[in-house]
C-alpha positions in Angstrom: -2.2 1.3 -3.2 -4.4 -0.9 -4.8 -6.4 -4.5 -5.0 -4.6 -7.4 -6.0 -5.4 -11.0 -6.9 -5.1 -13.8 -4.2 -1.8 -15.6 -4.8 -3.5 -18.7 -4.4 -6.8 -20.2 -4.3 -8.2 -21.7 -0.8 -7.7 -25.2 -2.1 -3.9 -24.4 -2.3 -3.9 -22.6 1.0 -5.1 -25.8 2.5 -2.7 -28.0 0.5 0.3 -26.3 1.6 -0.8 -26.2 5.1 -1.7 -29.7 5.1 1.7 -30.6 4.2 2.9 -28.7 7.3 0.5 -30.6 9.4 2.5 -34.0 8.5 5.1 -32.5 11.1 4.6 -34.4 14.2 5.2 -31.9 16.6 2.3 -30.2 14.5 0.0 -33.0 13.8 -1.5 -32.3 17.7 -2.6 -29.1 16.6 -4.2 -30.0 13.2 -7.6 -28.7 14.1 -7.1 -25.4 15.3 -5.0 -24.5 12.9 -6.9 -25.4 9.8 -10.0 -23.2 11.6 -7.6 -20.7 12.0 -7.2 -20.5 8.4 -10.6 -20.7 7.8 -11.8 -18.2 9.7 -9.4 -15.8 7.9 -10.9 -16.2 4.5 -14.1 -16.2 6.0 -13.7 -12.5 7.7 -11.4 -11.4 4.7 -8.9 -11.1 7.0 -10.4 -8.2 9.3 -9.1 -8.2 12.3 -12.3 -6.9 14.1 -13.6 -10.2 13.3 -10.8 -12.8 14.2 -8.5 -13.4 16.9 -5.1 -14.7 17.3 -5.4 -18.8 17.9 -4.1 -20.4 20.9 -1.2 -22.0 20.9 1.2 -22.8 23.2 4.5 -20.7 23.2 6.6 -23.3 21.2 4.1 -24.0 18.9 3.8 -20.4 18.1 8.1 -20.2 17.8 7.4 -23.0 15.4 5.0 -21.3 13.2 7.3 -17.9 12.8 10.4 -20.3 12.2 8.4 -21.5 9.1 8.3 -18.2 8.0 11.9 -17.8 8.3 13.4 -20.8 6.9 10.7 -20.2 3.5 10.8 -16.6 3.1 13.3 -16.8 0.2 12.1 -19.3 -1.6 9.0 -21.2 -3.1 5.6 -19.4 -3.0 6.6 -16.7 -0.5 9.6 -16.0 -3.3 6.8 -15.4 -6.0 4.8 -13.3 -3.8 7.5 -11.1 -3.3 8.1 -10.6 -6.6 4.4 -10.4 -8.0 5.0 -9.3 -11.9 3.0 -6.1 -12.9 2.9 -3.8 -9.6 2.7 -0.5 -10.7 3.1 0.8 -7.0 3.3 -0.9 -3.4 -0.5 -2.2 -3.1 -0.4 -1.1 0.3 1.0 2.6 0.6 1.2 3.5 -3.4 5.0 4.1 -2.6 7.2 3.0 -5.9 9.1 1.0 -4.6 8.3 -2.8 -4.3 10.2 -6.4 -3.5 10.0 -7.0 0.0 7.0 -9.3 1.9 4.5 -7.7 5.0 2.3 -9.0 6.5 -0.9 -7.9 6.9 -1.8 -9.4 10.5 1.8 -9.4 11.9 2.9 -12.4 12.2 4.3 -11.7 16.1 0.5 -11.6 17.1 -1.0 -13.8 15.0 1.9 -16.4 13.7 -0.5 -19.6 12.8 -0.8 -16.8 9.3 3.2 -16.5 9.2 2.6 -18.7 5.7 -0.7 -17.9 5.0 -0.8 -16.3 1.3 -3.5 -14.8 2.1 -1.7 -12.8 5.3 1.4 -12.0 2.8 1.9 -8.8 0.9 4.2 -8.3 -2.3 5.0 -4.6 -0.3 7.6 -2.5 0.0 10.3 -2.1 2.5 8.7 1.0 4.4 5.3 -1.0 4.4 7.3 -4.1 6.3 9.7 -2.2 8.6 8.3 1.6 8.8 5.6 3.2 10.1 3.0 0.7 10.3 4.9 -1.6 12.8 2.7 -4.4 14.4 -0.3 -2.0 14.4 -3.0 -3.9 12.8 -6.4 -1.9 14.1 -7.4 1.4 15.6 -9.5 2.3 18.8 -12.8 2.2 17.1 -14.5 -0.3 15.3 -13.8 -0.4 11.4 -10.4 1.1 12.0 -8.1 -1.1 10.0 -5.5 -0.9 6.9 -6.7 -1.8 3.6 -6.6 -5.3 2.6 -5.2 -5.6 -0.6 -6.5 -9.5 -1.7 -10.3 -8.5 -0.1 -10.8 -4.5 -0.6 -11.8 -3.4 -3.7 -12.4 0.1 -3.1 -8.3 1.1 -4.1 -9.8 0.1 -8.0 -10.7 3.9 -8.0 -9.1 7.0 -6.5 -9.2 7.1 -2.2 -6.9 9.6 -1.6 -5.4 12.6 -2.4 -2.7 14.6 -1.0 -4.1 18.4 0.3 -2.0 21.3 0.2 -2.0 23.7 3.0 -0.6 27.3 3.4 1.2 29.5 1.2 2.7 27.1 -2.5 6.0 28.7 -1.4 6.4 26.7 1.5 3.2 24.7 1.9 2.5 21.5 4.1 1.3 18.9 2.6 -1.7 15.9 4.2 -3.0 12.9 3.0 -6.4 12.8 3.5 -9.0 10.4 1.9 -10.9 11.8 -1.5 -14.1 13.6 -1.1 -17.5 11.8 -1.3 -16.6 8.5 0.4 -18.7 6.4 2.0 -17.9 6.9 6.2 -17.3 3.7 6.8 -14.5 4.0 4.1 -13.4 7.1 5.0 -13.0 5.7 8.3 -11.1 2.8 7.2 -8.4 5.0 4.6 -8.1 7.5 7.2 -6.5 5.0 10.0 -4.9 3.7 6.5 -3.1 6.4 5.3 -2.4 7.7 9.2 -0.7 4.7 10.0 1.5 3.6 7.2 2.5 7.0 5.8 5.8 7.8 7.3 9.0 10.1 7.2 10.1 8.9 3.7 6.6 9.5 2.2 6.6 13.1 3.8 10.8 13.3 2.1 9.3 12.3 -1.1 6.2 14.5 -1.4 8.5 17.1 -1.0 11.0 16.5 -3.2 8.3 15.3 -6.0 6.7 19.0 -5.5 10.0 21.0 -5.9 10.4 18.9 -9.3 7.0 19.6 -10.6 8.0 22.6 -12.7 10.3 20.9 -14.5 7.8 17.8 -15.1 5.5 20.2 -16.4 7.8 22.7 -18.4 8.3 20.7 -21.6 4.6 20.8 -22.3 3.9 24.6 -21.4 6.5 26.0 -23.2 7.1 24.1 -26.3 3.6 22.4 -26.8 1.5 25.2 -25.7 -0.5 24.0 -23.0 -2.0 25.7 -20.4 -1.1 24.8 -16.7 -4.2 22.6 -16.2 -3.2 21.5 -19.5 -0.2 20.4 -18.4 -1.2 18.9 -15.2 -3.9 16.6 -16.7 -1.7 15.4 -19.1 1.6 14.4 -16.4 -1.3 12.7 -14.1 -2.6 10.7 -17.1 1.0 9.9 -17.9 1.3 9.2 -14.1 -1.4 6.6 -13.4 -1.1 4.8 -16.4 3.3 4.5 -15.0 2.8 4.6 -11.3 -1.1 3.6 -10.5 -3.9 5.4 -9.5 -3.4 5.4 -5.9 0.6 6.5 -6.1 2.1 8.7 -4.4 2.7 11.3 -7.5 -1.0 10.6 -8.7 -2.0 11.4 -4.9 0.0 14.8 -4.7 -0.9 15.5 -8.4 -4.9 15.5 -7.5 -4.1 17.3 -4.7 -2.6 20.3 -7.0 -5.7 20.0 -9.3 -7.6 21.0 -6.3 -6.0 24.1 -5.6 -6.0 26.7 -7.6 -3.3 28.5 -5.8 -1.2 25.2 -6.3 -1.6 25.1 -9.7 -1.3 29.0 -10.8 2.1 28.8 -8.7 3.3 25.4 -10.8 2.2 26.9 -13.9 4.3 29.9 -13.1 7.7 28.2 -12.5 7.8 26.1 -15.3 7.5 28.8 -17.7 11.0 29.9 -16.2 12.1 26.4 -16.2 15.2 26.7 -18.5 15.0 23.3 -19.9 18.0 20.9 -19.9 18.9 20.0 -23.6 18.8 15.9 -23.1 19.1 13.8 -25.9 20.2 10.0 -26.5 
């Protein structure tokens, strides 16, 4: 997770739509269409504020076939394939190279092109958990919006761990000390776009841990806190702040029971001898 800069200024956005608009079965629906777009950047995209245009039905085949045929190519291509993403912008997963978008484009496809509605993401973001969802039951539910939320800039979540480190469950749950209206907001965030794989991972990221930490405990010297502080700095500065592995690694920080039980197993770690 984090913010990201607009792929393209509204100028642009207006250009490229305005070239569309020469279409004639589009020309009609100029109007509408360039409010639509509008009104977007106006709201920052918030679905609470804006609601899907009216078109008629084959208009609104139209507008997702233009989606289709330019997904691959072009500015949608470049989006995809924004240079410098440390994690998915939208879930902190680390993988990266497909395209969601952030009002689905089923409900609302007059933003099927919009570069402001697309998402350098990663495949769970476009095809997992979140689905068409796009806003809770109460007002101020909603995901993140990379290109207009800033808040992601700093640490929003963590990942708490529950019961016994032997076999503990793990949460994501917003950090402490948030504003409510942004804990609100990550909390219908990370409920709704967290899925199986993210739980697989956590997992399989915790049973590693010991070896992660081992080298530095038992041949440098360090202390489990030691050790910890220096894998997360390692962490954000490879994976981003909002990761998943930076999430999980705060949560351990937290917990002293975590941490004490981390500690332990990587001073039996009996470390591999890997060389070039």
């Amino acid at each position: 997770m984090g913010p990201l800069k607009r792929p393209m200024s509204n100028a642009d956005e207006d250009k490229k739509l305005a070239s569309i608009l020469t279409k004639p079965d589009f020309v009609p629906h100029t109007v509408p269409w360039t409010q639509a777009y509008a009104d977007y950047r106006n709201v920052c995209g918030d679905p609470w504020q804006i609601s899907p245009a009216v078109f008629q039905p084959p208009i609104r085949k139209a507008q997702l076939k233009l989606y289709i045929s330019r997904q691959g190519g072009g500015p949608l291509k470049r989006i995809r394939y924004t240079p410098g993403l440390l994690c998915c912008p939208m879930c902190g997963s680390p993988s990266r190279g497909s395209l969601d978008h952030y009002l689905p484009r089923e409900d609302f496809p007059e933003f099927a092109v919009l570069p402001a509605n697309l998402l350098p993401a990663c495949s769970l973001c476009n095809s997992g958990a979140k689905g068409r969802t796009f806003k809770g039951a109460i007002s101020g539910e909603r995901f993140l919006h990379p290109y207009f939320d800033t808040c992601a800039k700093d640490k929003i979540w963590r990942i708490r761990i529950d019961g016994h480190p032997a076999a503990p469950l793990f949460a994501a749950v917003p950090e402490p000390g948030l504003a409510k209206s942004l804990r609100l907001m990550i909390v219908f965030h990370l409920d709704n776009i967290l899925g199986t794989a993210f739980e697989t991972a956590i997992a399989t990221i915790w049973s590693n841990l010991p070896e992660a930490l081992a080298d530095d405990i038992q041949n440098v010297g360090l202390n489990g806190k030691q050790a910890l502080d220096r894998h997360y700095r390692d962490t954000v500065v490879t994976q981003g702040l909002n990761s998943w592995r930076a999430a999980l690694l705060r949560g351990v920080n937290a917990n002293d029971a975590a941490l004490d039980h981390v500690a332990a197993a990587a001073a039996k770690v009996t470390l591999p001898d890997i060389k070039f």
